[in-house]
C-alpha positions as CSV (number, residue, x, y, z in Angstrom):
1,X,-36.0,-2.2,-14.3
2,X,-33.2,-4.3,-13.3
3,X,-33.7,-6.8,-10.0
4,X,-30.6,-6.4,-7.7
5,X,-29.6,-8.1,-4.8
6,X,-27.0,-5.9,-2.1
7,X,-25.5,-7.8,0.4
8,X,-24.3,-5.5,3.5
9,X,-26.4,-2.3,4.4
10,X,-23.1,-0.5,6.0
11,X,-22.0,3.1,4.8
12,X,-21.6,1.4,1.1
13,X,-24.0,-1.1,0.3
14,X,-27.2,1.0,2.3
15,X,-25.8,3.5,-0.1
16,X,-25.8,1.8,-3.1
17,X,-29.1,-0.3,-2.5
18,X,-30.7,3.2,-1.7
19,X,-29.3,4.7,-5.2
20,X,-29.5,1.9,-7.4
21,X,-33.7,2.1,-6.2
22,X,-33.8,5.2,-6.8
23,X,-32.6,5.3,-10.1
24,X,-35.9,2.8,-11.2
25,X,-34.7,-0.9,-10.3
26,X,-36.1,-2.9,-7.9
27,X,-33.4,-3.6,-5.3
28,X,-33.4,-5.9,-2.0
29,X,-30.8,-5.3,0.7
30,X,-29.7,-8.4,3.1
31,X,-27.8,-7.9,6.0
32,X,-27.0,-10.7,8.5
33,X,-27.7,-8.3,11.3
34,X,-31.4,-9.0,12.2
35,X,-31.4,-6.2,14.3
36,X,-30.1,-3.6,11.7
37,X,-32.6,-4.9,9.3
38,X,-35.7,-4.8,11.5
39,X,-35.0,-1.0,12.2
40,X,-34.2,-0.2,8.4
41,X,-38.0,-2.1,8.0
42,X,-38.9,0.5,10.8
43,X,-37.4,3.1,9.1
44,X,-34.0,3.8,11.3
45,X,-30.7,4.1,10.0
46,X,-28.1,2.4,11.4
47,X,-25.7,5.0,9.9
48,X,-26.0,9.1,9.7
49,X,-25.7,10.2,6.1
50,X,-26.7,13.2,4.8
51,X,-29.9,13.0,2.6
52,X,-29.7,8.9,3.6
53,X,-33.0,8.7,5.7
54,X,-35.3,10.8,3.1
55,X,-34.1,8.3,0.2
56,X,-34.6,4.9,1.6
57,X,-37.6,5.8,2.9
58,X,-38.9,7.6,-0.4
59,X,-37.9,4.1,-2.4
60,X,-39.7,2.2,0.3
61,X,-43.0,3.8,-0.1
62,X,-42.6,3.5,-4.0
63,X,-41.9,-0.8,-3.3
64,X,-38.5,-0.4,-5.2
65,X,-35.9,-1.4,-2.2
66,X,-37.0,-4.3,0.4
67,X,-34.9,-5.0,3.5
68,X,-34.3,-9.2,4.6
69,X,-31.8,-11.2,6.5
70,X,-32.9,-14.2,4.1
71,X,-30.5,-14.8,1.0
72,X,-33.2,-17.4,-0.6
73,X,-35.7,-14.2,-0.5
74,X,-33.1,-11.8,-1.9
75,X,-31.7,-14.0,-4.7
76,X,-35.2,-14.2,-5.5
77,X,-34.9,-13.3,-9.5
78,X,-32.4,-11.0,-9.0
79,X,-29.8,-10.8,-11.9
80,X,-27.2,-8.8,-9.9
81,X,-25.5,-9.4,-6.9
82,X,-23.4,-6.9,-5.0
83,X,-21.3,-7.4,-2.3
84,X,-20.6,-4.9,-0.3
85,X,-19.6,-5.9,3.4
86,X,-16.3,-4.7,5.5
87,X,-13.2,-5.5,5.3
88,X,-11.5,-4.3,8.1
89,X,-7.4,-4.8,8.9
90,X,-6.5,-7.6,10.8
91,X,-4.0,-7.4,12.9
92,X,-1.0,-7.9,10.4
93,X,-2.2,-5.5,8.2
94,X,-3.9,-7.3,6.0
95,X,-7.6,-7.0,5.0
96,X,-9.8,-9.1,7.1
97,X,-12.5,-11.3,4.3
98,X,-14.2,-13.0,6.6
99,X,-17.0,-11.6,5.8
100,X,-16.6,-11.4,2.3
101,X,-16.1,-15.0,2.0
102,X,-19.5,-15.6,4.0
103,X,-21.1,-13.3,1.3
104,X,-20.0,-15.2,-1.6
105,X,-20.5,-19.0,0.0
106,X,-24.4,-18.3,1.2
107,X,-24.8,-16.5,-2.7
108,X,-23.2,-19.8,-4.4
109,X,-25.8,-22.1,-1.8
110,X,-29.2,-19.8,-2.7
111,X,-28.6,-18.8,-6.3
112,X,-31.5,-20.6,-8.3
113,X,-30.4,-18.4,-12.1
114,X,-27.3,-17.1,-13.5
115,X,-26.0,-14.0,-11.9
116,X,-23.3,-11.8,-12.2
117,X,-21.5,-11.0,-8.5
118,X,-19.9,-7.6,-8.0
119,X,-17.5,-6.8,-5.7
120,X,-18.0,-3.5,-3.9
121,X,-15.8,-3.8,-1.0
122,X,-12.7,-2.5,-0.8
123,X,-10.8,-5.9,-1.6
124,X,-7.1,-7.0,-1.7
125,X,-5.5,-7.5,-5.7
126,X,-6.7,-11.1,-6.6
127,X,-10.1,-11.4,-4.7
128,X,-12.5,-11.5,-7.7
129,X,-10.1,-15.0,-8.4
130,X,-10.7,-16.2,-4.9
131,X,-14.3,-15.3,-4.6
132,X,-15.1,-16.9,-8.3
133,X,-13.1,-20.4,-6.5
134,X,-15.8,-20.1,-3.1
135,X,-18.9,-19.5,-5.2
136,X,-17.8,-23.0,-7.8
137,X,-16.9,-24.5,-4.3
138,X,-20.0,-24.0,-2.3
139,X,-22.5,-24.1,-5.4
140,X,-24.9,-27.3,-4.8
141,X,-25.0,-27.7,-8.5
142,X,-23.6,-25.7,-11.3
143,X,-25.3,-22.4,-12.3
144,X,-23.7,-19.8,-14.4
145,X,-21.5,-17.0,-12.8
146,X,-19.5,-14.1,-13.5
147,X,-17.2,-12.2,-10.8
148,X,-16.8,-8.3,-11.5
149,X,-15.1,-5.7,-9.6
150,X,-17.0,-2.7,-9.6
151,X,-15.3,-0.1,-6.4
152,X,-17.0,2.1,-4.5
153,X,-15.5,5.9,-4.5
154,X,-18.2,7.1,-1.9
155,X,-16.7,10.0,0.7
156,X,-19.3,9.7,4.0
157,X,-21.1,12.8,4.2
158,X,-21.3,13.1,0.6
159,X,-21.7,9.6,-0.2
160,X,-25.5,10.1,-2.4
161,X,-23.7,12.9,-4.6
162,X,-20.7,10.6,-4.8
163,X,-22.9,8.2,-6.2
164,X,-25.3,9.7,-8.2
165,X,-22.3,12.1,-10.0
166,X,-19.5,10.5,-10.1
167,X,-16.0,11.0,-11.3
168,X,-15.9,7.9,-13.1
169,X,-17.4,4.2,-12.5
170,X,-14.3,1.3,-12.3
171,X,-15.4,-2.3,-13.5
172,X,-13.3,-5.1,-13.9
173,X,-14.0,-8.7,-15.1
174,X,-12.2,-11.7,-17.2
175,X,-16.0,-11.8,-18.9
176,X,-16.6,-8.9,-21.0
177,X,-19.9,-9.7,-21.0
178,X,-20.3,-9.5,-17.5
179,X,-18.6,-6.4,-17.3
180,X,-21.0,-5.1,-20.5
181,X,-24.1,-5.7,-17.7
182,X,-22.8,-3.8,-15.1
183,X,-21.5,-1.0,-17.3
184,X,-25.7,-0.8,-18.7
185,X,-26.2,-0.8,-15.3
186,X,-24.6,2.6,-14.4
187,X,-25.0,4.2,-18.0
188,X,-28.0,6.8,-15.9
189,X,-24.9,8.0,-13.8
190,X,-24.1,9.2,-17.3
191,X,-19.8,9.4,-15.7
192,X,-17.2,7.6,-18.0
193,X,-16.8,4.1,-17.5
194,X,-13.2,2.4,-17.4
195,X,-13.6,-1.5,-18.1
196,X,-10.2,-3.3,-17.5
197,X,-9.6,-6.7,-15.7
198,X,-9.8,-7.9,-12.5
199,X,-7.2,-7.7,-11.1
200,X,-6.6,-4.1,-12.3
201,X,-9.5,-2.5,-11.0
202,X,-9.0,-4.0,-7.3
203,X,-5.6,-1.6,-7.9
204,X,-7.2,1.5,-9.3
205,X,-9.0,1.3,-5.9
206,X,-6.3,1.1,-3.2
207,X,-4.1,3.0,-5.6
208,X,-6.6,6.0,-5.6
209,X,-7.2,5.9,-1.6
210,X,-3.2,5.3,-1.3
211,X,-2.5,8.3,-3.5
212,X,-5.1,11.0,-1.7
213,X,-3.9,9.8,1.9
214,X,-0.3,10.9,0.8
215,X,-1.5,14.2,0.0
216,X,-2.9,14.5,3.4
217,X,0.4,13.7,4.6
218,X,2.1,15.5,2.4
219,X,0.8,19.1,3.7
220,X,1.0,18.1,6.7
221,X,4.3,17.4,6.8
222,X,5.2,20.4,5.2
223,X,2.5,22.2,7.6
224,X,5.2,21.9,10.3
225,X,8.1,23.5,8.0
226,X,5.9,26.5,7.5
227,X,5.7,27.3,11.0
228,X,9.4,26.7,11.2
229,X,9.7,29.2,8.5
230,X,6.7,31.8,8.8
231,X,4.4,30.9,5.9
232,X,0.9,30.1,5.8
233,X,0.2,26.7,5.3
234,X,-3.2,27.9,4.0
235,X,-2.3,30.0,1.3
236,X,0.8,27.6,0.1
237,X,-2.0,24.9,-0.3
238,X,-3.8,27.8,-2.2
239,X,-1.0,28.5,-4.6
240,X,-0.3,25.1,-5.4
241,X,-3.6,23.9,-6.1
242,X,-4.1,26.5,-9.0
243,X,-1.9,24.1,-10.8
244,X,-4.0,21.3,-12.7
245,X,-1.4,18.4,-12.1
246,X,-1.8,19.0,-8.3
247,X,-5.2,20.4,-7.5
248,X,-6.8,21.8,-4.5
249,X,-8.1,18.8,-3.3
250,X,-7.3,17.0,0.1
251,X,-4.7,19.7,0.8
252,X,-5.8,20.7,4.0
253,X,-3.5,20.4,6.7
254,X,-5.0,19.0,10.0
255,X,-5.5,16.3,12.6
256,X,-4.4,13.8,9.3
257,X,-6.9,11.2,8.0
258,X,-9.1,8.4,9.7
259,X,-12.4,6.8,8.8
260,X,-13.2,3.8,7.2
261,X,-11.0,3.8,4.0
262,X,-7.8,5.4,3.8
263,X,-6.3,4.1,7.4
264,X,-7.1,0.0,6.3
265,X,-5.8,0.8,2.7
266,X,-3.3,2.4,3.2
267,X,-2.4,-0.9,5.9
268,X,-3.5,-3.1,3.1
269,X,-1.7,-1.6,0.2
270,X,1.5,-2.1,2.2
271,X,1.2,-5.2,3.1
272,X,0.8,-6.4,0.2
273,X,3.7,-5.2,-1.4
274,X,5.6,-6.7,1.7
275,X,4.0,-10.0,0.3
276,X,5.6,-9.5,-2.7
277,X,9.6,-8.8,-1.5
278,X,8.6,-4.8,-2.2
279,X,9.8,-2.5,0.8
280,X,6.9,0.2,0.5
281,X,8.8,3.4,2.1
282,X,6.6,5.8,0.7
283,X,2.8,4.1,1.9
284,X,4.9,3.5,5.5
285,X,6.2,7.4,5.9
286,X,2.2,8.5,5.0
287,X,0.9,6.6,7.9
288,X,4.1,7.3,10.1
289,X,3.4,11.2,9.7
290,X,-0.4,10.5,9.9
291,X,-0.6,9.1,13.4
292,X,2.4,11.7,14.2
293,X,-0.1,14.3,14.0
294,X,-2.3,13.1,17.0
295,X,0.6,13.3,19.4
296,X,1.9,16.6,18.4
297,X,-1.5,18.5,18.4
298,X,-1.4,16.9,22.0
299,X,2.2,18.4,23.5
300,X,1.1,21.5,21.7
301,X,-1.9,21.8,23.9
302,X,0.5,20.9,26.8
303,X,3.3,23.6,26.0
304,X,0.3,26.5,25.5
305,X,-1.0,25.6,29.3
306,X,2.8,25.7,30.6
307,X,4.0,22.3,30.1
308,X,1.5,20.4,31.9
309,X,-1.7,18.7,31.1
310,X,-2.0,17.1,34.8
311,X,-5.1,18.4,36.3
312,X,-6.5,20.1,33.7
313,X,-9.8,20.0,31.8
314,X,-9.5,19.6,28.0
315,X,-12.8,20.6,25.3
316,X,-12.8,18.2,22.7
317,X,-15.1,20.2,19.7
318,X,-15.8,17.2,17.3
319,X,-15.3,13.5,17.6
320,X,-16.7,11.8,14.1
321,X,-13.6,11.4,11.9
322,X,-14.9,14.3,9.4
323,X,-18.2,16.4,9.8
324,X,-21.2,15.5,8.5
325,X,-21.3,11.6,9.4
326,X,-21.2,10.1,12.9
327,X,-18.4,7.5,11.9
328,X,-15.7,6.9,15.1
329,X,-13.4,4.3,13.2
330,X,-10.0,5.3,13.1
331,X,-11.2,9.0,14.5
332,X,-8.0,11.6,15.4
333,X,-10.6,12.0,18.4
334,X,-9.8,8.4,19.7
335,X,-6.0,9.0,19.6
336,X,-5.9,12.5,21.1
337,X,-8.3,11.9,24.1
338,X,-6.3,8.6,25.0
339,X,-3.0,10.5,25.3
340,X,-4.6,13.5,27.3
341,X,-5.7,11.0,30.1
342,X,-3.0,9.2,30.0
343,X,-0.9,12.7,30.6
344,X,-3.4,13.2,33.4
345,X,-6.0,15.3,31.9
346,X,-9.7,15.4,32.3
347,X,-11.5,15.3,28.4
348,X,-14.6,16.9,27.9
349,X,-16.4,16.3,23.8
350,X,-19.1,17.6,22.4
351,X,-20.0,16.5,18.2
352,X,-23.5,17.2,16.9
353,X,-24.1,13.9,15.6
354,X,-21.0,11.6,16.5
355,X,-21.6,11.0,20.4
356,X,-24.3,8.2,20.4
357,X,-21.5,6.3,18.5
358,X,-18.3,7.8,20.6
359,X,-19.8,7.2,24.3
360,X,-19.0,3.2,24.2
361,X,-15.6,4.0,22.2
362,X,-14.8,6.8,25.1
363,X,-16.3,6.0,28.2
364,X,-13.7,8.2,30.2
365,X,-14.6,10.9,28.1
366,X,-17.2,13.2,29.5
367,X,-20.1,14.3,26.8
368,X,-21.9,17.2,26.7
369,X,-25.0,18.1,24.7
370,X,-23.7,21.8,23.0
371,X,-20.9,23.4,22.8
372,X,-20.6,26.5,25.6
373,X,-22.0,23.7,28.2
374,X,-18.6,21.6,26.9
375,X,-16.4,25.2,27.2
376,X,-17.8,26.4,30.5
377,X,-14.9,26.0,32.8
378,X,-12.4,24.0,30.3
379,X,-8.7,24.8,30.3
380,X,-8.4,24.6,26.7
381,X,-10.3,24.0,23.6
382,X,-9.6,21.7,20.6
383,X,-11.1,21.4,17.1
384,X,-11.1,17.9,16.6
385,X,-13.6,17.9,13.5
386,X,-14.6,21.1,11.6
387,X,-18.1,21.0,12.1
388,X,-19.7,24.4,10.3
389,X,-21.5,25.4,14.0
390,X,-17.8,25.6,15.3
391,X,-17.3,28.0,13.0
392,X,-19.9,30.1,13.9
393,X,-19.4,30.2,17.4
394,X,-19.6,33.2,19.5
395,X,-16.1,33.2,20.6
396,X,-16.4,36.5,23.1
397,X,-18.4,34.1,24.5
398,X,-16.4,31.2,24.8
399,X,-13.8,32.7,25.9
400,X,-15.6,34.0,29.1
401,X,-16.1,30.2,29.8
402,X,-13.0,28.9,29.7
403,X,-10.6,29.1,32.8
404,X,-7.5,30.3,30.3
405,X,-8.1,31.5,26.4
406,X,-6.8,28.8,25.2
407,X,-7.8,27.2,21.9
408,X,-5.8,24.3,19.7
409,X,-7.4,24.8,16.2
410,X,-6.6,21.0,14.5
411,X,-8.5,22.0,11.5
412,X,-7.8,25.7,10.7
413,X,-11.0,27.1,10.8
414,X,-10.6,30.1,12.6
415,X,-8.2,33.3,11.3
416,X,-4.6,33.6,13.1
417,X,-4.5,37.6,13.9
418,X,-8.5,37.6,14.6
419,X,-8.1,35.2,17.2
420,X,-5.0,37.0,18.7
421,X,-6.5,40.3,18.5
422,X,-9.6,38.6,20.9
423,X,-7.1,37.5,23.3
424,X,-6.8,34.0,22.9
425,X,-3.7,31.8,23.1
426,X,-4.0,30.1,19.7
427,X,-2.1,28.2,18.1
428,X,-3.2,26.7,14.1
429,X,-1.2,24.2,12.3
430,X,0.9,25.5,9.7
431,X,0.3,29.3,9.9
């Protein structure tokens, strides 16, 4: 049993304190939030993730993961110290460390033993350097330290799977000692284990996030030629997936990406190389057709109902950035409901988990507690997130609600020539 301290209890450190528990070592989470920590100590999440709730409180019960705001109480004999707070894009671009460099600077004043500090957070190249300078900085007296960048690789809604199975664990460190510890530490995840230096893990991470956000935009973009043409984005994403240098994977063409990690990484990566003299064409055209997609999938809702929007009531079905989590940041949602208000439309939403979150984010938007309530007497529909009850939906149904048959599918989950053959006006992307 190993005695590990996780500092942040967001989407990745809750996650990682909750895993790291239940694999046998005796873990304490600190946040800063007093409030977030009292509920965790009451047992409510501050985040939805599937499978989250049943696991922290199953590692509660055994005594194996502990919830302070106090760094004295969780440095308290702990040997490992993970960081795992946000780092969010500032307004230039670049990653925002506040947060990270409040971490480090209250570790360096409360570590009492030697300890090895792991950055989880998604951090710019050259962090672990400046985070190794803060804790030497702020230490009241020397005590041994070792900085190691260790990634997270955790998709929300998935994130306990992620990290329990995953593809492979990243660590990074100038002390391969150091790096040695943490590797023993996630030997039970039983994945292969790629020890380079510091500097080069921080890249495998943005370089990872960069290169799965260009597929996104890759389909997409080529989404729009196959309606040009008359193919089916769907089965060309089919075909070329079969081949092993390309895979299936994050070759669904949609409403493009959002969330917490590929729209700040993307940001990031680009800046950066703009530090550097590099003119990063390829990182700026994936978040150029990105955010393009919210603005078409809006005039295509306003050419279906004539050329208008004013006046009329638009269904949003989803609002979380991806189904199964209730995370708003950087949501397609957030885009598409600004520009149908600001082209004089009234936006209805309904998401099964996501509203709590969405209501402050979107308080022109109107909510509504299932989805026929949200249909009755809409204009149009739009799949914004492809929930699996939107799938299911009775659509005979539906479309006795609405005021026109109208439905903008933004995630392809219904078939083309069923939904003509019911008599709606429907319009997928890409086929």
């Amino acid at each position: 049993m190993k005695q590990i301290c996780v500092v942040g209890v967001g989407y990745v450190g809750l996650v990682t304190a909750a895993c790291f528990a239940d694999l046998g070592n005796r873990v304490t989470a600190l946040d800063v939030n007093e409030e977030r920590v009292a509920n965790l100590k009451k047992g409510i999440m501050p985040i939805y993730e599937p499978g989250l709730d049943e696991l922290v409180k199953r590692n509660v019960k055994a005594g194996r993961i502990t919830f302070t705001t106090s760094y004295t109480e969780a440095l308290k004999g702990a040997e490992y110290a993970f960081i795992a707070v946000g780092t969010p894009s500032g307004s230039d671009g670049s990653a925002d460390l506040q947060y990270v460099a409040a971490a480090a600077t209250s570790i360096a004043k409360n570590m009492t033993a030697p300890l090895v500090l792991i950055n989880k957070s998604t951090v710019p190249i050259g962090t672990g350097d400046w985070v190794a300078d803060i804790v030497k900085g702020a230490q009241p007296k020397p005590i041994d330290f070792a900085v190691v960048s260790c990634p997270e690789f955790l998709r929300e809604g998935s994130a306990i799977g992620d990290f329990m199975s995953p593809h492979r664990t990243v660590i990074g460190s100038l002390d391969r000692e150091a790096a040695n510890k943490v590797a023993h530490l996630h030997l039970p995840l039983r994945a292969p284990i790629v020890i380079t230096d510091l500097r080069t893990a921080e890249m495998i991470k943005y370089a990872s996030n960069a290169f799965l956000a260009t597929k996104i935009s890759f389909i997409n973009e080529l989404a729009d030629l196959c309606e040009r043409v008359g193919a089916d984005v769907k089965e060309v994403a089919a075909g070329m997936g079969y081949d092993a240098r390309i895979g299936r994977h994050f070759l669904d063409a949609g409403l493009g990406w959002g969330g917490s990690c590929f729209p700040k990484d993307v940001e990031a990566l680009a800046f950066m190389a703009k530090e550097k003299g590099l003119d990063p064409k390829i990182l700026n055209s994936v978040m150029e057709v990105n955010y393009d997609r919210r603005k078409e999938a809006v005039k295509s809702v306003e050419t279906m109902l004539g050329g208008s929007l004013k006046g009329k009531t638009i269904g949003l079905l989803g609002l979380a950035f991806k189904p199964n989590t209730d995370d708003m940041r950087d949501a397609p949602a957030i885009d598409i409901s600004a520009e149908l208000i600001e082209a004089g439309a009234k936006v209805r939403a309904y998401d099964p988990v996501a509203m709590h979150v969405a209501r402050p984010i979107l308080p022109a938007v109107e909510m509504f507690d299932e989805p026929y309530k949200l249909a009755d007497g809409c204009d149009a529909l739009m799949v914004i997130t492809e929930w699996n009850e939107f799938k299911q939906l009775d659509l005979e149904k539906v479309k006795g609600l609405l005021k026109s048959p109208v439905i903008y599918d933004g995630r392809n989950i219904y078939e083309p020539g069923r939904m003509k053959d019911m008599g709606f006006t429907y319009r997928a992307i890409g086929r």
